[in-house]
C-alpha positions as CSV (number, residue, x, y, z in Angstrom):
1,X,140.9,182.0,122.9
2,X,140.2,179.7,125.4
3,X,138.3,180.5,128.9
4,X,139.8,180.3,132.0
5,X,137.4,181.5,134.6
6,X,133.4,181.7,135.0
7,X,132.0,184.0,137.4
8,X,128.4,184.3,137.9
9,X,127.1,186.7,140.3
10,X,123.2,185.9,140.9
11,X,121.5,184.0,138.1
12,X,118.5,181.3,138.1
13,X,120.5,178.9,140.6
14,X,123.9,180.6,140.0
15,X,125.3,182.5,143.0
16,X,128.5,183.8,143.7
17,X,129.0,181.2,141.8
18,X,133.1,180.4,140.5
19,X,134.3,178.1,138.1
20,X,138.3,178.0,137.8
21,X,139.1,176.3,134.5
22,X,142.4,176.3,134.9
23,X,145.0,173.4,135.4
24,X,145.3,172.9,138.8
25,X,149.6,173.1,138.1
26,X,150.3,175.0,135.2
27,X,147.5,177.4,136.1
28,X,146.8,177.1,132.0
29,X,143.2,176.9,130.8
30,X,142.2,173.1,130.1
31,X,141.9,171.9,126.3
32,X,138.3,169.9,127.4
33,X,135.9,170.4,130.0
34,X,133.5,167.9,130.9
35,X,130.0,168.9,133.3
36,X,128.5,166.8,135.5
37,X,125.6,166.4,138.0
38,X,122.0,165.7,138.4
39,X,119.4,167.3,136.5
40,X,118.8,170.8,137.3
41,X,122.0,171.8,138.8
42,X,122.6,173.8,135.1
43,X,124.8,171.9,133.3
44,X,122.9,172.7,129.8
45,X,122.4,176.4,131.6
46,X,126.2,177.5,131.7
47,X,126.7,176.0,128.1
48,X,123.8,178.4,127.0
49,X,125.4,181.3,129.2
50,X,128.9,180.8,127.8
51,X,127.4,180.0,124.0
52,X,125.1,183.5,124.3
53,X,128.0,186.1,126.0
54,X,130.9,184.5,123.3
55,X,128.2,185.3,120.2
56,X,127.9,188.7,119.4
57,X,124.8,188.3,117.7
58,X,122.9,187.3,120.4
59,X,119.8,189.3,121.7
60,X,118.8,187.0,124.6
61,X,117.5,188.7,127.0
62,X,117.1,186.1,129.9
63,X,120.8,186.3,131.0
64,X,120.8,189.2,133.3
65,X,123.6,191.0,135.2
66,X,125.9,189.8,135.9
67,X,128.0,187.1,134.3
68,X,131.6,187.4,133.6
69,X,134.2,185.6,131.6
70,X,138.0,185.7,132.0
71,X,139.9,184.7,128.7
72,X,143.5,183.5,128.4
73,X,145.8,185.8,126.6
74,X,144.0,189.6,126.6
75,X,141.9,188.8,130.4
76,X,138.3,189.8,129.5
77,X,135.5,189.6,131.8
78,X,132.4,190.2,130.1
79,X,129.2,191.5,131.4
80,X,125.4,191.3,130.2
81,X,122.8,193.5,131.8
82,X,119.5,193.5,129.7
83,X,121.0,192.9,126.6
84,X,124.0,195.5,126.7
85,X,127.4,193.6,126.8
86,X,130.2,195.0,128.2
87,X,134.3,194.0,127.5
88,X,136.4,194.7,130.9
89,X,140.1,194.7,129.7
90,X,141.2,194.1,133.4
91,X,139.6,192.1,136.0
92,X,136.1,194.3,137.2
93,X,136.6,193.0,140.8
94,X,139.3,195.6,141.0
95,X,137.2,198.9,140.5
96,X,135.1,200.1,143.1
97,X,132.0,200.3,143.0
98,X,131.6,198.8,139.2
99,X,128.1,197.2,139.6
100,X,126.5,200.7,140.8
101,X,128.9,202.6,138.1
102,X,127.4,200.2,135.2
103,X,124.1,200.4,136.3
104,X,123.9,204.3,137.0
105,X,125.3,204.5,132.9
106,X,123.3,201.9,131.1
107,X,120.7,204.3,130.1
108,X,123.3,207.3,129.5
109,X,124.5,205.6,126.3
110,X,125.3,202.8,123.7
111,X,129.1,203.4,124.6
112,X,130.5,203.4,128.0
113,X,134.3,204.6,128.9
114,X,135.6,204.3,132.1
115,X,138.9,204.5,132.9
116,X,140.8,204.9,130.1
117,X,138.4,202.1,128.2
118,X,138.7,200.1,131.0
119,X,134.9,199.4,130.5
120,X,133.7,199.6,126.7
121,X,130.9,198.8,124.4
122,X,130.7,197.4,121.5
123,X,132.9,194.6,121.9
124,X,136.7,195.6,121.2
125,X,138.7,193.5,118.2
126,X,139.1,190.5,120.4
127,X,135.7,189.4,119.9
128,X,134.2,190.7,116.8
129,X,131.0,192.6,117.1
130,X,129.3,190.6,113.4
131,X,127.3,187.7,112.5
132,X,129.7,187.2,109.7
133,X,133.4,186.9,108.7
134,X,135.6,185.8,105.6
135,X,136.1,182.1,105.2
136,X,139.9,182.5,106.6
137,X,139.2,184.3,109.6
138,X,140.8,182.4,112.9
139,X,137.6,182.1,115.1
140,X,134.9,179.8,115.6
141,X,132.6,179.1,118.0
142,X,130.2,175.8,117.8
143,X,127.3,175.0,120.0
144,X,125.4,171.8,119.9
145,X,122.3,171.2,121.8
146,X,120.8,168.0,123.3
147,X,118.5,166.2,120.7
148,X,115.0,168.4,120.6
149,X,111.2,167.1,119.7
150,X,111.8,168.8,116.3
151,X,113.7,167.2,114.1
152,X,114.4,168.0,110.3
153,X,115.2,164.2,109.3
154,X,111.4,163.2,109.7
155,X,110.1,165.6,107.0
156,X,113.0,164.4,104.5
157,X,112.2,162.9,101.4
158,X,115.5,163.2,100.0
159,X,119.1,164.9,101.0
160,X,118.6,167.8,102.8
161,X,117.2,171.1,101.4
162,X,119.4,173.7,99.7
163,X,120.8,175.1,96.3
164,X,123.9,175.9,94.7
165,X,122.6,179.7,94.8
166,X,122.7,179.7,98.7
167,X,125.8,178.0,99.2
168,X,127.8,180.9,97.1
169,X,126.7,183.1,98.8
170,X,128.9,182.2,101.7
171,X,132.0,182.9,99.2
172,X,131.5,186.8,100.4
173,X,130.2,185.6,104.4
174,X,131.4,182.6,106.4
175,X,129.7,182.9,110.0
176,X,131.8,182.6,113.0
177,X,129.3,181.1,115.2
178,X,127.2,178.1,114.4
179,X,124.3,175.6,116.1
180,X,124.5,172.1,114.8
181,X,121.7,170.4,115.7
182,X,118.9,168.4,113.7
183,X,117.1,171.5,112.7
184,X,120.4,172.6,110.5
185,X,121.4,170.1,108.2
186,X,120.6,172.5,105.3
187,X,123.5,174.6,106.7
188,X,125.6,171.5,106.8
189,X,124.7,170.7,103.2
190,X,125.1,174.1,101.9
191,X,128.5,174.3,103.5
192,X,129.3,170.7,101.3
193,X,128.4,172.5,98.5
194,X,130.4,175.3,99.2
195,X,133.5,173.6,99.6
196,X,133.0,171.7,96.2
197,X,132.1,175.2,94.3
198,X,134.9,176.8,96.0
199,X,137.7,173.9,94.6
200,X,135.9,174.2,91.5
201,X,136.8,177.9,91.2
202,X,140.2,177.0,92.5
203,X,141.1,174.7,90.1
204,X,140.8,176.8,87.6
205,X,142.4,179.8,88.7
206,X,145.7,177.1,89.5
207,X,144.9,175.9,86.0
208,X,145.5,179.5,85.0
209,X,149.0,179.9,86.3
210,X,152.1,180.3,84.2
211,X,153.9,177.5,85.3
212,X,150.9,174.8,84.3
213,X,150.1,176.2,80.9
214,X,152.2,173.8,79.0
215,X,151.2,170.7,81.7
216,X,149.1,168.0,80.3
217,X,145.4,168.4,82.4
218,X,145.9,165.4,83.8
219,X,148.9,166.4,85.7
220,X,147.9,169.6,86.5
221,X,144.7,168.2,88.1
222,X,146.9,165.4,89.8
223,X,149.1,167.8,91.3
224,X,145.9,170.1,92.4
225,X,144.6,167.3,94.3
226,X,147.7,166.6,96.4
227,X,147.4,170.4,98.1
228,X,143.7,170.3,97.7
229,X,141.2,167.3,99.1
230,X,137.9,166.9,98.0
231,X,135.5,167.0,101.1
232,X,133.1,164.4,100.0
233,X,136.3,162.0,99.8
234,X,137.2,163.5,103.8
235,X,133.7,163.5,105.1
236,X,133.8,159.5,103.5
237,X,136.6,158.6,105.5
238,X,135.0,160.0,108.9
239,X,131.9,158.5,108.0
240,X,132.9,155.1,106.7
241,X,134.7,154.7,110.3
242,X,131.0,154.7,111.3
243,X,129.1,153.2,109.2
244,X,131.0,150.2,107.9
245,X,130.0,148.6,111.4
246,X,126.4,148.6,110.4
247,X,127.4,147.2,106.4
248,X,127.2,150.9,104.8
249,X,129.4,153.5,103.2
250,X,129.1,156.9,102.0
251,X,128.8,156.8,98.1
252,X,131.1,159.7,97.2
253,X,131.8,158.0,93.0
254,X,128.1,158.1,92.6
255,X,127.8,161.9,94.3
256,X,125.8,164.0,91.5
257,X,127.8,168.0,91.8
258,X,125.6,170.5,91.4
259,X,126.1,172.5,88.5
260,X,122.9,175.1,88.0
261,X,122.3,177.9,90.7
262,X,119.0,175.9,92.0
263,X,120.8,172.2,91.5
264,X,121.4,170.0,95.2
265,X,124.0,167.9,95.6
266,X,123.0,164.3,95.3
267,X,124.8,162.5,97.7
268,X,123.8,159.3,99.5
269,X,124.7,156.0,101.9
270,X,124.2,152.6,100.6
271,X,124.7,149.2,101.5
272,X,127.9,148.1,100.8
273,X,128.6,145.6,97.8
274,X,125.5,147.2,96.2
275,X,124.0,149.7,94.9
276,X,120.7,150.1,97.2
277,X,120.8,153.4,98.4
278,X,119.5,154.2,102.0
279,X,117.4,157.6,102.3
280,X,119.0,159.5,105.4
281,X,116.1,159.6,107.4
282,X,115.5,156.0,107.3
283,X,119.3,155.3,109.3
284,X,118.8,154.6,113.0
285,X,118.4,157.4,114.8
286,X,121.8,157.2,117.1
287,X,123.9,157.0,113.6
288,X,121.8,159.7,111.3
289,X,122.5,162.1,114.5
290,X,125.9,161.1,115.0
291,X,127.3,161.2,111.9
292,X,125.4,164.6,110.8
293,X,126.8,166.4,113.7
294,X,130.3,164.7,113.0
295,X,130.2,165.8,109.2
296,X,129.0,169.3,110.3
297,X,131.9,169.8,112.9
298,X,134.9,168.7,110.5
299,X,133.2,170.4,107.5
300,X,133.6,174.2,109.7
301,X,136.9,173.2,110.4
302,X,137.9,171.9,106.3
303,X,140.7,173.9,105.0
304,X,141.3,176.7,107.8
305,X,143.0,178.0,110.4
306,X,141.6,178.2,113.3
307,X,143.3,179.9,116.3
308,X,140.4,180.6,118.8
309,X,137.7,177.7,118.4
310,X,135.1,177.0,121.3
311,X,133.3,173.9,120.8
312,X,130.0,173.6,123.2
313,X,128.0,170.0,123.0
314,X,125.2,168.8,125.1
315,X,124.9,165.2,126.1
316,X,126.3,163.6,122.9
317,X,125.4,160.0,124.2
318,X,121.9,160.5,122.9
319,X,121.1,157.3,121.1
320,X,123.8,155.9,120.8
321,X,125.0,152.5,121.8
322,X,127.3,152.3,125.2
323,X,130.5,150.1,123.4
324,X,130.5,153.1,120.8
325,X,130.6,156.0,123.6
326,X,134.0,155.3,124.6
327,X,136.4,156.6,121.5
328,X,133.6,159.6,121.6
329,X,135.4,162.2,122.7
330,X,138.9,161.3,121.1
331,X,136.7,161.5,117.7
332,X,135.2,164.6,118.5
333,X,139.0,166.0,119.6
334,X,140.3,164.3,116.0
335,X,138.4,166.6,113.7
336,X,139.1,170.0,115.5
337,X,142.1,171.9,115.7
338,X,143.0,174.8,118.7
339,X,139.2,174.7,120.1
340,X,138.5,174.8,124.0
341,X,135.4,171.6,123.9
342,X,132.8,171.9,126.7
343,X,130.9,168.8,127.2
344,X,127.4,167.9,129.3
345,X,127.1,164.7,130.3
346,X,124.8,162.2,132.4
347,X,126.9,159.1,131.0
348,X,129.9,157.9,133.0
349,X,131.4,156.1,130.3
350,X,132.3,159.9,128.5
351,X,133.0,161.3,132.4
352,X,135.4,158.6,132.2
353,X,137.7,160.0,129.3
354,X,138.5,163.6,130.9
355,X,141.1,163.9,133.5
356,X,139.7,164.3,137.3
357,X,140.5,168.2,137.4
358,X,138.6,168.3,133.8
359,X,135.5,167.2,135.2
360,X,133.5,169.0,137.4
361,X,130.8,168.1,139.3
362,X,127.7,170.7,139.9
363,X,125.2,170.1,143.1
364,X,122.9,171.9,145.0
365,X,123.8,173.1,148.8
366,X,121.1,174.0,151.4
367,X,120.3,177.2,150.6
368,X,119.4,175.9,147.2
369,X,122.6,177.2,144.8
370,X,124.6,175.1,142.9
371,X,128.2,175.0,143.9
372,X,131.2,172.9,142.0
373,X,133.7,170.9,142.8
374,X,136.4,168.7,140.4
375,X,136.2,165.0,140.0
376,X,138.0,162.6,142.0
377,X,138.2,159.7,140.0
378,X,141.1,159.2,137.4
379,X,140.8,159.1,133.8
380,X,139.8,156.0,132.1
381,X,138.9,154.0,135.2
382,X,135.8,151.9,135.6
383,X,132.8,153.8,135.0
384,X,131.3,152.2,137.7
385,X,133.8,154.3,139.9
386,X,132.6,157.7,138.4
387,X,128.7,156.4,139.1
388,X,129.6,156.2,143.0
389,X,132.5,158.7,143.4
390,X,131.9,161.3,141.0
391,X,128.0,161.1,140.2
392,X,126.8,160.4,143.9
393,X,124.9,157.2,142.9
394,X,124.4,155.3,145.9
395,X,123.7,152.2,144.8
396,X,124.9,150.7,141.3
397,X,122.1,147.9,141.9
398,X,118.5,147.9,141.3
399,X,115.5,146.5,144.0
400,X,115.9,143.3,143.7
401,X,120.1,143.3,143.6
402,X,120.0,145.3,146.5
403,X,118.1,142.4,148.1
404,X,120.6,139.7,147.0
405,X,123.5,142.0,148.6
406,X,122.2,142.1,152.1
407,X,121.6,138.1,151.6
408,X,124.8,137.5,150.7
409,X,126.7,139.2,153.7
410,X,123.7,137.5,156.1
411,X,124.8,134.5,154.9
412,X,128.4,135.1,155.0
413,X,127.8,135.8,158.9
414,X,125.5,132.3,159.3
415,X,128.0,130.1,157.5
416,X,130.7,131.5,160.0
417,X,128.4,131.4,163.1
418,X,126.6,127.9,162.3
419,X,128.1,124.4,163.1
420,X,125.4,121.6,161.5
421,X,127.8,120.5,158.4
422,X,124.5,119.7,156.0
423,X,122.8,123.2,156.8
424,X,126.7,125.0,156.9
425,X,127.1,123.5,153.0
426,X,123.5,124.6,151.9
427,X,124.0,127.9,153.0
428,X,127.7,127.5,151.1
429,X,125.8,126.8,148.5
430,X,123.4,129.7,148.1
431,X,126.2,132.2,149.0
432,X,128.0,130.5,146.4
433,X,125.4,131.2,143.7
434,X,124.4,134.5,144.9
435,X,128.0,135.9,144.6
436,X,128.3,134.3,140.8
437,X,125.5,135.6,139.6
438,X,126.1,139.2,140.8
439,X,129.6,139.0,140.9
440,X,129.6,140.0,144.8
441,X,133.2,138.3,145.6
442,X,135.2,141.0,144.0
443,X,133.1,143.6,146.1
444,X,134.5,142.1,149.3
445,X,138.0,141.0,147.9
């Protein structure tokens, strides 16, 4: 599943408001979308519109009619109106009158055919109408908010809170939609211990088969672990990419299972070369995030299939270090598998990894709307070329740089225009150091 169109009618500072997400020469819906633009413009707002129509369970009732989605594959444009979603199986622009016919029927009933099911509600098997699914079915659908004044890693005293009894629990239900954010790192951990009771049970059921009765445990369990990794071990590898720059690793040969229904996993980071563990909410605040979110991601995606992923993530810069933004979104794109990823970003250095027709730029026109337009600049180019092109920035300089630039082409003009040699090589001089220091030659080469 992967969108293709947004169409928002009238909505906060939405209106008549278009956004082709299509490749501008296959006409195919793009893998990654990136969102840029000042604040206010609702970059956050149409993650939140596409997260709430694409999750069944919602019950928000501040989106209002109309919004509309086109999906690739099975074209539906879905509506909310106070609450009530409604599944078009052909593009509603092409029936008459289908605001007025919607409106005149929302009180008539929960179901609404028109045309042959043209118009339906619930949704129809495309999108599932439940909050929960079995572990292998094919869709997920991820949303990750920008960092928020609560956070869960303040109040920890330890790893995060959960049991073994909660985590089985999700051997009958495995939800399709999921918010990974600081305030759910119980539902991370709880999905660890899932996936370790789970290959637990596994084991011995393959221990069980005919053919390894008469194998030595050993080999049995050697051959087991070929087909079947150990998430702990996986998570360690993502992890350690991470952490080793700061001298830590995930312990994984210390990790305590747990075994009773109201046991945790102990799992923990320590300094490498010893054995001085470091209590989660004591890493710096870029690298706790980071890697939480990380682990959380690739732990929904551990050991399935996914066919119709949407991955949603509000400014993932947050705290972190500029040199580490720029394999960002390749790491993100390394631990998911057939997922349309939606990005949110004020940081040009991430702008900079999407392709100019993946980026789009939302600003305010006159009448006070938000309209969109695709980036300009091409991918992997200075980000100092997204700042001016892309992001409007007017000036890359501060106060006090701008100064120095409007010296430095006054005194390109008086070197030119004066003849006393001694006062000619002082201003030399100057212009010299100004355009070292701030690096103002290449500007006029």
């Amino acid at each position: 599943m992967k969108i293709s169109k947004i169409i928002i009618k009238d909505f906060h500072q939405f209106k008549d408001f278009e956004l082709d997400l299509t490749h501008p020469e296959t006409g195919k819906p793009l893998e990654k979308v990136c969102f840029i633009g000042s604040n206010g413009t609702g970059k956050t707002k149409l993650l939140k519109i596409i997260d709430t129509l694409l999750n069944p369970s919602s019950t928000s009732e501040e989106l209002l009619f109309c919004k509309t989605i086109s999906v690739e594959a099975q074209p539906l444009w879905l509506v909310l109106y106070k609450g009530n979603r409604f599944v078009f199986n052909v593009e509603i622009e092409t029936i008459p009158d289908w605001q007025t016919k919607i409106v005149s029927h929302i009180e008539a009933s929960e179901m609404l055919i028109y045309k042959s099911n043209v118009i339906s509600y619930p949704f129809d098997n495309y999108l599932v109408d439940k909050t929960t699914i079995e572990q292998n079915q094919p869709d997920l659908h991820i949303y990750i908010p920008s960092e928020t004044e609560s956070n869960q890693f303040i109040q920890l005293s330890d790893v995060p809170t959960t049991n073994v009894d909660e985590a089985l629990k999700m051997f009958h239900h495995f939800p399709t939609h999921h918010v990974v954010s600081n305030e759910t790192i119980s539902d991370f951990w709880r999905t660890l211990i899932y996936y370790l009771k789970k290959r637990e049970s596994d084991f011995q059921s393959f221990q069980n088969l005919e053919e390894n009765q008469n194998q030595i445990v050993r080999n049995v369990k050697a051959k087991f672990d070929q087909k079947n990794p150990n998430i702990l071990n996986e998570i360690a590898f993502i992890w350690d990419a991470i952490l080793s720059k700061s001298g830590l690793e995930f312990d994984t040969s210390s990790a305590q299972n747990p075994i009773q229904l109201t046991d945790n996993l102990k799992a923990y980071i320590k300094l490498k070369g010893t054995n001085k563990y470091i209590n989660y909410r004591d890493l710096s605040t870029g690298i706790r995030n980071f890697i939480f979110k990380i682990g959380h991601i690739y732990s929904l995606y551990f050991n399935r299939n996914i066919q119709r992923g949407i991955l949603l993530i509000d400014e993932p810069e947050n705290s972190l270090f500029p040199d580490f933004l720029y394999d960002l979104v390749d790491i993100y794109q390394s631990i998911i598998q057939n997922t349309q990823t939606f990005i949110a970003t004020h940081n040009p250095i991430i702008a900079a990894q999407f392709e100019s027709y993946e980026r789009f730029i939302l600003e305010f026109v006159d009448e006070g709307y938000v309209q969109v337009r695709r980036g300009t600049v091409p991918i992997g180019d200075d980000p100092n070329d997204i700042l001016s092109k892309d992001f409007g920035v007017r000036s890359l300089l501060g106060k006090e740089g701008v100064k120095k630039w409007e010296r430095y082409i006054e005194l390109r003009t008086l070197i030119r225009l004066t003849n006393n040699p001694d006062e000619k090589s002082k201003l030399l001089d100057e212009f010299m150091k100004i355009g070292n220091e701030y690096n103002f030659s290449n500007a006029l080469s």
